[in-house]
C-alpha positions as CSV (number, residue, x, y, z in Angstrom):
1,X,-128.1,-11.5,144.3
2,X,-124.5,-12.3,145.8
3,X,-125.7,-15.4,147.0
4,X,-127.2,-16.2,143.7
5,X,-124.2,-15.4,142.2
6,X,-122.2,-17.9,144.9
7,X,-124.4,-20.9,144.3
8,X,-123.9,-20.4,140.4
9,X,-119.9,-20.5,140.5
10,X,-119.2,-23.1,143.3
11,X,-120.1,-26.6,144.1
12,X,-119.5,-28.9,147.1
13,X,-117.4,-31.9,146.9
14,X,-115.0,-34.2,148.1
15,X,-112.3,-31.2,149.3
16,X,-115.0,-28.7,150.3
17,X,-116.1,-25.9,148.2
18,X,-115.1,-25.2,144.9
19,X,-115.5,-22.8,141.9
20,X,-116.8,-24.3,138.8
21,X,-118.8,-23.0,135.5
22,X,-120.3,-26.5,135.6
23,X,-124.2,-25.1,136.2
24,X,-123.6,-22.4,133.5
25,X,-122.3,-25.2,131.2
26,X,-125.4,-27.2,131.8
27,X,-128.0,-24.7,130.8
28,X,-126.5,-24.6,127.3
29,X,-127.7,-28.6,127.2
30,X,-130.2,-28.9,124.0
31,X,-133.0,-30.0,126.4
32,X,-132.2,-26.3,128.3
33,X,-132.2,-23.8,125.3
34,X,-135.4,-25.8,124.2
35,X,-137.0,-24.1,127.3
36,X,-135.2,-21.0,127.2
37,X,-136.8,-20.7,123.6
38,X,-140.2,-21.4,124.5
39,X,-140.3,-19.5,127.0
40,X,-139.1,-16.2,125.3
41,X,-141.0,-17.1,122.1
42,X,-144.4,-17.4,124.3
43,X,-143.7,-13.9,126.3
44,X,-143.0,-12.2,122.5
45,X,-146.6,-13.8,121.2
46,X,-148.0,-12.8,124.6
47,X,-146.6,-9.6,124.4
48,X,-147.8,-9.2,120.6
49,X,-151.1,-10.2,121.2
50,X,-151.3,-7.6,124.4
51,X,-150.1,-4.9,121.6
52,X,-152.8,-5.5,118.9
53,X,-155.7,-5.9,121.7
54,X,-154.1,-3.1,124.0
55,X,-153.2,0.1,121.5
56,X,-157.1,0.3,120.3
57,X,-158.1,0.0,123.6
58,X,-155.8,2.9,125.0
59,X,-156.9,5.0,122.1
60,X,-160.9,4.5,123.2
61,X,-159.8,5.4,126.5
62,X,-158.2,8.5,125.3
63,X,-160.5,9.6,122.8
64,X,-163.5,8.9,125.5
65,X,-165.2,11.7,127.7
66,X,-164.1,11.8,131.5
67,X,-166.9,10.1,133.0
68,X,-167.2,7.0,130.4
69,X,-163.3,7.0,130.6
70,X,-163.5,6.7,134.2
71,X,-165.7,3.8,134.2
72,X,-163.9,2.0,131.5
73,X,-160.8,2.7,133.1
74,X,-162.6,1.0,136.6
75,X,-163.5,-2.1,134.5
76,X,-159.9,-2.7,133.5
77,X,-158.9,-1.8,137.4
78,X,-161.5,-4.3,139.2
79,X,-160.0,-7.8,138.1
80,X,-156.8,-6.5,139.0
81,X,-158.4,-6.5,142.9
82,X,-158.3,-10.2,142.8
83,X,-155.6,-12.6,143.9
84,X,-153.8,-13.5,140.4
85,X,-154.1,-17.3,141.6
86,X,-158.1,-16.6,141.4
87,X,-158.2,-15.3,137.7
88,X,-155.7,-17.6,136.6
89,X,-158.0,-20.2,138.5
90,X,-161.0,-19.0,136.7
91,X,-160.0,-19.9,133.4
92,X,-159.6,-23.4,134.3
93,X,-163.1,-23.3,134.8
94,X,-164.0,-21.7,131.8
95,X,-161.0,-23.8,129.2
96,X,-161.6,-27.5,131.2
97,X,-163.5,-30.4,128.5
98,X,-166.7,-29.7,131.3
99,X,-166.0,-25.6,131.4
100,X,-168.2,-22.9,130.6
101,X,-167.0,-22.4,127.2
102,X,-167.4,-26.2,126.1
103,X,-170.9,-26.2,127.3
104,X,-172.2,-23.5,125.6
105,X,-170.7,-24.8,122.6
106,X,-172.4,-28.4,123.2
107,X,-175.5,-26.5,123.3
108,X,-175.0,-26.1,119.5
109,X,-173.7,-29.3,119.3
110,X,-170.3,-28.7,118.6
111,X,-167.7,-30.8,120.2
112,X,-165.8,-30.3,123.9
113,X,-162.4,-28.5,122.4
114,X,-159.3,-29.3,123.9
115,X,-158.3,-26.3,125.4
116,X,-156.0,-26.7,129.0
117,X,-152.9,-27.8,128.6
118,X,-151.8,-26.1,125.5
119,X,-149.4,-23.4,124.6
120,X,-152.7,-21.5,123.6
121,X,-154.0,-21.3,126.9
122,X,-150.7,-20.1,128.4
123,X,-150.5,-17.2,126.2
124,X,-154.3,-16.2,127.0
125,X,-153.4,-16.6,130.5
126,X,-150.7,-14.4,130.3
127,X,-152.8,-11.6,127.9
128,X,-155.5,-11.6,130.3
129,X,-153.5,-11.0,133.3
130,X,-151.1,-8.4,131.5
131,X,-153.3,-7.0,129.6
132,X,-153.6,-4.0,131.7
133,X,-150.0,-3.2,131.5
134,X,-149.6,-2.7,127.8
135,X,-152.6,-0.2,128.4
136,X,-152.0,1.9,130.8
137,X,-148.9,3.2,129.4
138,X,-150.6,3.6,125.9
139,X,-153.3,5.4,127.5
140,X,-151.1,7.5,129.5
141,X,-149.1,9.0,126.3
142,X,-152.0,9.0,124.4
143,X,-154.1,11.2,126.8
144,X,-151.3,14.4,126.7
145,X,-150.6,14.2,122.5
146,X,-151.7,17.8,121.4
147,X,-154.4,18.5,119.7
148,X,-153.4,20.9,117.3
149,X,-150.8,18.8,116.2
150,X,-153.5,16.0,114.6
151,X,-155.4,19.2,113.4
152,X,-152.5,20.3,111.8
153,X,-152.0,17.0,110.1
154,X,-155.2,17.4,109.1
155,X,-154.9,20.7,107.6
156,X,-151.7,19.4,105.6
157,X,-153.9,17.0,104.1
158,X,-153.7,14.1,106.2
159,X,-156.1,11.5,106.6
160,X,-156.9,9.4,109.4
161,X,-154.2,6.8,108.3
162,X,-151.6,9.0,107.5
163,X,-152.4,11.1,111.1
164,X,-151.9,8.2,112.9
165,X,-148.7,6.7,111.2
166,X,-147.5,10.1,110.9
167,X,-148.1,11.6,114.1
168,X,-150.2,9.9,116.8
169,X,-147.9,6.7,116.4
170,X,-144.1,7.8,116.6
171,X,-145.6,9.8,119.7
172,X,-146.6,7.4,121.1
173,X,-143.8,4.5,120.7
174,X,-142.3,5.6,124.5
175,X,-145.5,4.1,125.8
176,X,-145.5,1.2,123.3
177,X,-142.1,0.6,124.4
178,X,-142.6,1.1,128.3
179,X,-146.4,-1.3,127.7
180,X,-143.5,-4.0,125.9
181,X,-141.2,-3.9,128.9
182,X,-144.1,-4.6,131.6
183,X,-145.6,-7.3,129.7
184,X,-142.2,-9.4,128.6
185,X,-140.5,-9.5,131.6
186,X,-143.5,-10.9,133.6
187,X,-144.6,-12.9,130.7
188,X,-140.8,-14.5,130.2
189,X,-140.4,-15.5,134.0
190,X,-143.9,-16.2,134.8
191,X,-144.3,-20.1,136.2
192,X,-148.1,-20.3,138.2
193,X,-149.7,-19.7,134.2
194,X,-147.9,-22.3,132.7
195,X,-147.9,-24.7,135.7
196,X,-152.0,-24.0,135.7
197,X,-152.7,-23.9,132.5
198,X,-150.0,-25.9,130.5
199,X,-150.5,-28.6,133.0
200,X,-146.8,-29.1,133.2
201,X,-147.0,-30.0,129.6
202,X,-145.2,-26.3,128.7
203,X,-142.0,-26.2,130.9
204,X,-140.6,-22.5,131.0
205,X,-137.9,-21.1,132.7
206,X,-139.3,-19.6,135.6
207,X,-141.1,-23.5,136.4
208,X,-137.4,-24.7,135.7
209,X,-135.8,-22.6,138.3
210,X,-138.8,-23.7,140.8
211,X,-137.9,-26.9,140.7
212,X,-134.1,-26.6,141.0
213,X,-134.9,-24.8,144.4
214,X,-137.8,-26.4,146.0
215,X,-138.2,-29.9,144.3
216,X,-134.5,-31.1,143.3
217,X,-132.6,-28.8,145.6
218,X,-129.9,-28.2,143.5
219,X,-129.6,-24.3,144.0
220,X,-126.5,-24.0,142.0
221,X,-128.0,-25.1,138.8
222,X,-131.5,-22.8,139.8
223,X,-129.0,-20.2,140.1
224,X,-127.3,-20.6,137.0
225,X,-130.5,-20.6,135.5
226,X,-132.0,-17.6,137.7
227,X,-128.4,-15.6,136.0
228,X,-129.4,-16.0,132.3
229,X,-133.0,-15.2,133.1
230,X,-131.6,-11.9,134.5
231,X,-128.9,-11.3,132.0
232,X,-131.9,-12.2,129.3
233,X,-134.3,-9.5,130.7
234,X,-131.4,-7.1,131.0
235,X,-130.5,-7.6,127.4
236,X,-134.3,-6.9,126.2
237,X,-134.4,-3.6,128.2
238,X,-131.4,-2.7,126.8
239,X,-132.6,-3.3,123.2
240,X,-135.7,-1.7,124.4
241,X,-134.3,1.4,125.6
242,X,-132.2,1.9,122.3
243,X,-135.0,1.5,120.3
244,X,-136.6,4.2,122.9
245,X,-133.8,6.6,122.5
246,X,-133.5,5.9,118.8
247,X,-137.3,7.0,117.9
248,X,-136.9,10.1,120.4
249,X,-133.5,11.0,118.2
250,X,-135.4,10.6,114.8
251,X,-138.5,13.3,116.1
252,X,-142.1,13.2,114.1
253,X,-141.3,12.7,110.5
C-alpha cells in the first residue's frame, strides 16, 4: 500500500523525484469518470440481479430438508472447483455468433444473436460467477430465523406477504447486506470478465489499472487510479455498514 501510495504523489523529472497530485488530477478527465461510472453502474446491476436470483434461492435452501439441501448446496459448490478463467471461458463458447446458444436457436430458425462483447454479457459473467456469494450469506441467516416467530406472525394474522416483509425480511437484511458487499466489490474491480466478455469494448476500472502497470507502465497514474478504487469500495462498506447498523437499531417492526 505505501508504495502505491508513493507512485500516486510523486513523479520523476528533470531534478529527480518530485511530489505532484498530477495522477489524481487526471482521473477526474471526462474520459476517466466515464469509466469509473460504468464500472460501478455494471457491479450495482450485477449485484441487483445476484439479489433477485439469489434471495429465492437461499430461501429454497433453507426451507429444504437436510439431505436435498445438501445436494443443492453441492450443486452451487461444484462450479466453484473450477479455475474462474474456465467458467468465464465457457460462456464464450456458449454467447459466440457459432456457440451453443445460437445454434439451438437456428434450429428454430431464429437468427445468431449478438451476444459477446456487450455490457449484457459482462453482467451475466459477473452473476454467474458471484452468484454464490449473495447466497450463501442469505442462506446462512435464513437457516437460524426461529420458527415460532413466523408462527407467531401467523397467529397475529399474518399472511405469507406480510410474514415475510414483516419478519423473515428485516431479519434477514445482515445477510442481504453482507451477500451486497461480496458481490460489489469483486464485481466493481473485476477486469478478466470484461476483458473476455466485453472484448475490450467495456473498459472498467480494474482493465484501466492493468494497463497503467503492465502495458503503458505508468505506475503512478495505475496508482492513482488503484487509490480511488480503494477509497470507492471503502466508501460502499461504509454506507453498507450504516445501513447494517441502522436496520439492527430499528428491531422487527
Amino acid at each position: 500500500r505505501s508504495m502505491v501510495a508513493y507512485y500516486s504523489l510523486t513523479a520523476e523529472g528533470a531534478g529527480g523525484v518530485s511530489l505532484t497530485l498530477s495522477h489524481f488530477a487526471r482521473v477526474f478527465e471526462p474520459i476517466y469518470l466515464t469509466v469509473i461510472w460504468r464500472s460501478i453502474k455494471l457491479a450495482l446491476i450485477s449485484t441487483a440481479v445476484c439479489i433477485l436470483l439469489g434471495y429465492p434461492v437461499a430461501m429454497i435452501l433453507a426451507n429444504s430438508d437436510i439431505k436435498k439441501q445438501f445436494s443443492l448446496i453441492i450443486l452451487f459448490v461444484v462450479p466453484m472447483w473450477m479455475n474462474f478463467l474456465a467458467r468465464t471461458y465457457s460462456w464464450m463458447t456458449l454467447l459466440e455468433k457459432n456457440g451453443l446458444i445460437n445454434q439451438f436457436l437456428g434450429l428454430f430458425g431464429i437468427e445468431p444473436l449478438s451476444m459477446m462483447y456487450t455490457s449484457g454479457a459482462v453482467v451475466l459473467g459477473m452473476v454467474y460467477n458471484y452468484l454464490p456469494f449473495m447466497v450463501f450469506p442469505i442462506f446462512t441467516v435464513l437457516r437460524k430465523l426461529d420458527p415460532s416467530l413466523l408462527e407467531a406472525a401467523g397467529d397475529l394474522g399474518a399472511n405469507g406477504l406480510k410474514t415475510f416483509t414483516k419478519v423473515i425480511l428485516p431479519l434477514s437484511m445482515p445477510g442481504v447486506l453482507s451477500g451486497v458487499t461480496m458481490v460489489f466489490m469483486p464485481s466493481v474491480t473485476t477486469f478478466v470478465i470484461s476483458q473476455l466478455l466485453g472484448g475490450g469494448q467495456f473498459t472498467l476500472i480494474g482493465n484501466l489499472i492493468e494497463q497503467q502497470y503492465l502495458k503503458v507502465y505508468d505506475w503512478g497514474f495505475g496508482s492513482a487510479l488503484s487509490i480511488i478504487l480503494m477509497i470507492i469500495i471503502l466508501l460502499s462498506m461504509g454506507l453498507i455498514n450504516r445501513s447494517d447498523a441502522a436496520g439492527e437499531g430499528g428491531g422487527v417492526l
